[in-house]
N, C-alpha and C positions, 0 to 999 in steps of 0.2 A: 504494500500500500504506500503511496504517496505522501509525503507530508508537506502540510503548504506553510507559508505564515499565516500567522491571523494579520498581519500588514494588509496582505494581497485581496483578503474578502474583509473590507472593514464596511458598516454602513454606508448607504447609496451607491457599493459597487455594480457594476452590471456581470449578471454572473450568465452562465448556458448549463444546459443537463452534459454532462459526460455518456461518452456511451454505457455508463455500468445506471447511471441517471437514468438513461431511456430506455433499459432495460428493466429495472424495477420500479419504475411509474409510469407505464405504461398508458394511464389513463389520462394523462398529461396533457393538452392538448397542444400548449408553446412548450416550447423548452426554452427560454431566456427567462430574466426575470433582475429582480434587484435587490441585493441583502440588505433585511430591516437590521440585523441583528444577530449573536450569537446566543444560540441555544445554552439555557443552562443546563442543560446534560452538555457532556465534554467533548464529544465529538462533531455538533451541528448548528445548524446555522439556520435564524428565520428567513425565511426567500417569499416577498410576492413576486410569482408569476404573470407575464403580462396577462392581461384578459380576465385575474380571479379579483375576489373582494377582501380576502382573507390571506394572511399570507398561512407559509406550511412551513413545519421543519424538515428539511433533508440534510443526511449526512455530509459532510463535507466529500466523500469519496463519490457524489451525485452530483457534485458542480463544481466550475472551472470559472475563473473570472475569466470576462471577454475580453 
């Protein structure tokens, strides 16, 4: 696995799904979006997705900044 900074996804970055991302959120219907925030669980990140109302937690190994 990967390891990124937390520099590289700090709030208002524009992130994309990974392929291991669009592999396990399948129902996704964008795969870009923009981090609100980090997850207090230790490996993830809040992400709205363009197009939702709500943002979602994905693991950081689901998204790549652009």
């Amino acid at each position: 696995m990967l390891h990124r900074d937390d520099d590289e996804l700090t709030p208002g970055r524009r992130i994309r799904l990974t392929a291991l991302g669009k592999l396990r959120c399948p129902k996704l219907k964008d795969d870009t979006g923009v981090v609100i925030g980090k997850s207090p669980q230790s490996n993830a990140f809040r992400v709205l997705i363009d197009g939702r109302k709500m943002p979602i937690t994905l693991h950081e190994s689901y998204i790549e900044a652009q």
